[in-house]
C-alpha positions in Angstrom: -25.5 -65.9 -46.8 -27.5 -66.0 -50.0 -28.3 -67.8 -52.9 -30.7 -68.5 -55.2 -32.9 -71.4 -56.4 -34.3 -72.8 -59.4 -36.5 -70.1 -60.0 -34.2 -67.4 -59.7 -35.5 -66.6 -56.3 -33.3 -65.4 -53.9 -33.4 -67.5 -50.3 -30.8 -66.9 -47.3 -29.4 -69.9 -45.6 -31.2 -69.2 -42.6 -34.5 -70.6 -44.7 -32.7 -73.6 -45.4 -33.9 -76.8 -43.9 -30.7 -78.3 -42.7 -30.9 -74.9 -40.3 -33.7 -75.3 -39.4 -32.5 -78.5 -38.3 -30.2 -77.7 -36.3 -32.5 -75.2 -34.5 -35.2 -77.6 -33.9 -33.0 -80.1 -32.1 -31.7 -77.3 -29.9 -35.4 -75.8 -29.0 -36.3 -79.5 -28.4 -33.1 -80.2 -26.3 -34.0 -76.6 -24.3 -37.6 -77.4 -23.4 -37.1 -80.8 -21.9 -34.1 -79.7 -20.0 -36.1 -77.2 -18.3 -38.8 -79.0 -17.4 -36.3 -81.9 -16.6 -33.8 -80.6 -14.4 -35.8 -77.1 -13.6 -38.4 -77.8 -11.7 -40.8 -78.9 -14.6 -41.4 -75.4 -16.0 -41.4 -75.1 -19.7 -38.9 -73.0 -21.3 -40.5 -73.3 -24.8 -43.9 -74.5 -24.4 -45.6 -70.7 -22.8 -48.9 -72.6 -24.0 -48.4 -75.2 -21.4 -46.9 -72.6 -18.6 -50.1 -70.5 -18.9 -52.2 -73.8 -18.0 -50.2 -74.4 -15.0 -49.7 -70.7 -14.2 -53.6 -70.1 -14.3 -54.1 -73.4 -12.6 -52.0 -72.3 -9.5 -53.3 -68.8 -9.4 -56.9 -69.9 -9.4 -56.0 -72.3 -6.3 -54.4 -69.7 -4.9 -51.2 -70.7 -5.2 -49.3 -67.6 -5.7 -46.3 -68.6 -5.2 -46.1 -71.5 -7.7 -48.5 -69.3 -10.5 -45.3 -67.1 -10.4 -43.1 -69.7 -10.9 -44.5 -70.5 -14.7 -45.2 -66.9 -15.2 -41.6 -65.2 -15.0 -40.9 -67.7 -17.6 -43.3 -66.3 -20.0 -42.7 -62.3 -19.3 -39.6 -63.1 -20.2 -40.5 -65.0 -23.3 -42.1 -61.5 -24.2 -38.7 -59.8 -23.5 -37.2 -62.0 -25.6 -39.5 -61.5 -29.1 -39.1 -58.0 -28.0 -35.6 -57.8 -28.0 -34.6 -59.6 -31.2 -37.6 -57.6 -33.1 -35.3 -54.4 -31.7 -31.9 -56.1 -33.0 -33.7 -56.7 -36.4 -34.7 -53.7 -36.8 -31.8 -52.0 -36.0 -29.2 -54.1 -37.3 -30.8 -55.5 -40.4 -28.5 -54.0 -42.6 -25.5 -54.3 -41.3 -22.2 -56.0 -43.2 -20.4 -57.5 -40.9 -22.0 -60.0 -39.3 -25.7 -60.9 -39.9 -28.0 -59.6 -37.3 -29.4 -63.6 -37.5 -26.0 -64.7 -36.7 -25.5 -61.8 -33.9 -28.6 -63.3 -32.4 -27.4 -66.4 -32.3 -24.4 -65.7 -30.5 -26.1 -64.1 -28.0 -28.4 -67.1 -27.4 -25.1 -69.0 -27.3 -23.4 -66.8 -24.8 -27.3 -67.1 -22.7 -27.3 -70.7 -22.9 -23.4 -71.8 -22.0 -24.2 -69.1 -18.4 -27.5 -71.5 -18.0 -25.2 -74.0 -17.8 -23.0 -73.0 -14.7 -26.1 -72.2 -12.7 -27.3 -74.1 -9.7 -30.3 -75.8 -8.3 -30.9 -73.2 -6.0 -31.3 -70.5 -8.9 -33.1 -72.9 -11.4 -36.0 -70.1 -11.9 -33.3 -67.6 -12.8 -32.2 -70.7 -15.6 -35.4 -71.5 -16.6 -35.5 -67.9 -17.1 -33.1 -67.1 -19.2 -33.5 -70.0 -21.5 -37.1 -68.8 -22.4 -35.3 -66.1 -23.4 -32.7 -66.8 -25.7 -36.0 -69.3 -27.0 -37.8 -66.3 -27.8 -35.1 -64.5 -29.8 -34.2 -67.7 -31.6 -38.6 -68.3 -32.2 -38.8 -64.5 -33.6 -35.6 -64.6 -35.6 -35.8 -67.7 -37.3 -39.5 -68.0 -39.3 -39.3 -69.2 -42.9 -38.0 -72.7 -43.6 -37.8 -73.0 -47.3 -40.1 -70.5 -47.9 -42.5 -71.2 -45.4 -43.6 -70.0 -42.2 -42.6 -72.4 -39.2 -41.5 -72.3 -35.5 -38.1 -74.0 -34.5 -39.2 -74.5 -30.7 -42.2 -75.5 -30.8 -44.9 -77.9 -32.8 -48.7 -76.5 -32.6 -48.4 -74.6 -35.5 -46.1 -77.0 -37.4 -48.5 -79.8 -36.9 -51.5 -77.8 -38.1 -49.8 -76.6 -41.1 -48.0 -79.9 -42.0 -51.6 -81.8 -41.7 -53.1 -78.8 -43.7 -50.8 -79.1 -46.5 -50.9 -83.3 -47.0 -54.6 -82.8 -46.8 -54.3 -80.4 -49.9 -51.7 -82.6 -51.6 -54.6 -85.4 -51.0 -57.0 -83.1 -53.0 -55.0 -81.6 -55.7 -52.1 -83.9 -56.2 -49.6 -81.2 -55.9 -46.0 -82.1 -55.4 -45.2 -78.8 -54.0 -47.6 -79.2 -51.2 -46.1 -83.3 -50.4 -42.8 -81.2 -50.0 -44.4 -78.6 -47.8 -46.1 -81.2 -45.2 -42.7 -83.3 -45.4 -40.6 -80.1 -44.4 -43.3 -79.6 -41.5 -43.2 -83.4 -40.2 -39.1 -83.3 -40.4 -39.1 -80.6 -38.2 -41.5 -82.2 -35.8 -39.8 -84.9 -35.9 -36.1 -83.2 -35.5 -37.6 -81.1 -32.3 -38.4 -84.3 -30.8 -35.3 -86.2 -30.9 -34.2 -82.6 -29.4 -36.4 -83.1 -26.8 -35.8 -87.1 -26.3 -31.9 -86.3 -26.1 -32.5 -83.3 -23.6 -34.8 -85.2 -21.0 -32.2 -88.7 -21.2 -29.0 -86.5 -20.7 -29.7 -83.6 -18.5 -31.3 -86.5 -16.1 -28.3 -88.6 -16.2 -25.7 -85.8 -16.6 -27.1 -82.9 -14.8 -27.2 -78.8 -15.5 -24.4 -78.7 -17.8 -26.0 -80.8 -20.9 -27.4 -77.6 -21.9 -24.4 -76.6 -23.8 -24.7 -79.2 -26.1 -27.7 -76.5 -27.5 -24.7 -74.6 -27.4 -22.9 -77.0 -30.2 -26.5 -77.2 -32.2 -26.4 -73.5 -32.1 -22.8 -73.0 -32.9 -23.3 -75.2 -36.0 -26.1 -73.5 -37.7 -23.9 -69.8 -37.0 -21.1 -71.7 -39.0 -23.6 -72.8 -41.4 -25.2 -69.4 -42.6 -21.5 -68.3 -43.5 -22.1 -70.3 -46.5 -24.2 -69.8 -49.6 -27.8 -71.5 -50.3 
């Protein structure tokens, strides 16, 4: 699960970019199959769901306010609920409570899948879910502070850091906007494979989130 780098710091694998990788092309793939195949409500994007949510309420559509803000309370569940895991689990041996998390978004995601039309708020619901857990468990990427499912605070922080490389010349800070922009760029071929698939091939695509998941579970089995 460990290793360390050239400094002699220690980093776990679930910093390591080609994880995060993996995570940003699921939480890209999740958000446009939501708002692709579930009646255009983000599963991700809670930014965009307030917006819509507020919209409807002030219009006095109630009915579709609610529909973006169930999404959202359980976005809340979901940070909740892997802060609990973490803080209960963080020591344990057997299985990393990352990896435990993970699995649980897995076992989330793949139900998602066999659920209808008719029930697509009770999807879209659970997938904000298991976005939340994945959002709140996975925040360092080589060292740095970044989101896997979403790109606000990725863009400002990759523009931030090549406007200091700009000023000081810094190679550390080149690497820093470059690990920003991948990710950006990862999330939205995510995104870009979501939206094409799930509208030609329908509910089930979501498990190929499952497969992006899967991989990076494998992947922190093995040292930095």
């Amino acid at each position: 699960m460990v290793g360390k780098n050239f400094s002699g710091k220690r980093k776990q694998m679930s910093e390591a970019f080609i994880n995060s990788a993996f995570l940003a092309l699921s939480g890209g793939f999740q958000d446009a199959y939501t708002y692709n195949t579930r009646n255009e409500v983000f599963s991700n994007a809670q930014t965009g769901n307030v917006v819509l949510m507020s919209q409807h309420f002030m219009t006095g559509d109630w009915k579709a306010g609610v529909r973006y803000l169930l999404p959202l309370i359980a976005f809340v569940l979901g940070v909740f609920v892997a802060d609990q895991i973490q803080m209960r689990y963080k020591y344990a041996r057997r299985l990393h409570w990352r990896q435990g998390i993970l699995l649980a978004e897995i076992v989330i995601l793949f139900v998602v899948g066999f659920i209808p039309h008719s029930l697509n708020m009770t999807a879209t619901i659970f997938v904000s879910f298991a976005c939340a857990m994945q959002v709140q468990t996975f925040r360092k990427m080589g060292g740095y502070s970044y989101a896997s499912t979403m790109c606000i605070g990725n863009l400002r922080s990759g523009t931030a850091a090549f406007s200091h490389y700009l000023q000081d010349r810094k190679t550390e800070q080149l690497k820093q906007a470059a690990y920003y922009f991948g990710i950006i760029f990862l999330f939205a071929i995510g995104a870009g494979l979501g939206g094409n698939l799930t509208e030609h091939f329908g509910i089930h695509m979501i498990w190929i989130s499952c497969i992006l998941l899967g991989l990076s579970f494998l992947l922190m089995f093995e040292n930095e």
